[in-house]
Phi, psi and omega in degrees: 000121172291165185294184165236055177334288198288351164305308151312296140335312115000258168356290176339289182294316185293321175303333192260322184316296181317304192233064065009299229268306177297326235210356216047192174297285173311328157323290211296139204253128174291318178319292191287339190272331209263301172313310173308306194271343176100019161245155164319125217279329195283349176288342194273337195237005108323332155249346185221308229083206192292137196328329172300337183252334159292323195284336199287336176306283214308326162320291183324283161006275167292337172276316155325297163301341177269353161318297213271001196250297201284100180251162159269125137264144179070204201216156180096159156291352160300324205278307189289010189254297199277353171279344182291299182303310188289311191298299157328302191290332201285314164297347133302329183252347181246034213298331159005255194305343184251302176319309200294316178286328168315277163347304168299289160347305179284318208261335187237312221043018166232162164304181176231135193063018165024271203306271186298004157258351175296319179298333161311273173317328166312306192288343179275344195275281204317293187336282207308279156039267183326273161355289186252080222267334173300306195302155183266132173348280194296357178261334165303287190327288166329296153340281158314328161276012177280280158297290221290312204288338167290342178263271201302359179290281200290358145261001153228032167219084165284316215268333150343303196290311190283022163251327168285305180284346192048204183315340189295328227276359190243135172125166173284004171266325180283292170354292164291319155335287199271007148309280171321310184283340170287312191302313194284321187311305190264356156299317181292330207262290192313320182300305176310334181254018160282318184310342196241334176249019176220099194247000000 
């Protein structure tokens, strides 16, 4: 039977994501990610290089997949309200990729893939743009690090929410809750910087 690289690999990236996701960039054991997916350890440094360069995949990755999922659609602060909400839920079901990014924060304090996630971000600030054509580069910009930091905040700092929700802080109804308080939160910050540039 041939080998099945990209099935390996695969395997591969998902074994490191868990623990990564656990454990960081400095934690995290090549042995156990190699142990996890049911591969040989030497395929990992064979396929990616060095743990370091495995994390910067798994990142890539996980920023890809919320690329391809997560769109800004329509015009108005409703299309960016509801791109803010779908980005949450997306990131709720995917919690990964918000661990992961902590995590590089703590560890590198620079991105990993620089260039191309700068480019990225470019094109969601043209997006939002688009949507609201009033808003100025830098009140897009802004915005935006507003969702993000707001999504990505409640799946990678939980024990907040359970010192603020107490037991409440668990389940899809508190979900939904901080879903709803993330829509009303960039709804009041769009209305107010409508309000100041069409007084």
């Amino acid at each position: 039977m041939a080998w099945d690289t990209e099935r390996t690999k695969r395997l591969l990236l998902d074994a490191a994501a868990a623990e990564f996701c656990e454990r960081g960039l400095a934690g995290a054991r090549v042995d156990r990610i190699a142990a996890a997916a049911g591969v040989n350890k030497e395929r990992i440094y064979k396929y990616f290089g060095p743990k370091d360069q495995l994390f910067a995949t798994v990142i890539s990755r996980e920023i890809g997949a919320l690329g391809e999922a997560v769109h800004l659609e329509g015009e108005g602060p409703a299309a960016v309200v509801d791109y803010a909400e779908r980005f949450f839920d997306h990131l709720c079901a995917q919690p990964a990729l918000a661990r992961l990014l902590f995590w590089e924060g703590l560890e590198l304090g620079v991105p990993v893939a620089e260039a191309v996630r700068r480019e990225g971000m470019l094109g969601k600030i043209r997006d939002i743009r688009r949507a609201v054509p009033q808003l100025s580069q830098s009140r897009a910009r802004e915005l935006l690090l507003t969702i993000l930091s707001l999504c990505y905040s409640w799946q990678a700092l939980p024990t907040l929410d359970r010192l603020a929700a107490g037991a409440a802080a668990e389940g899809p109804e508190r979900q939904r809750v901080r879903r709803a308080a993330i829509g009303r939160a960039i709804a009041a910050d769009l209305a107010a910087e409508l309000a100041v540039s069409n007084p």
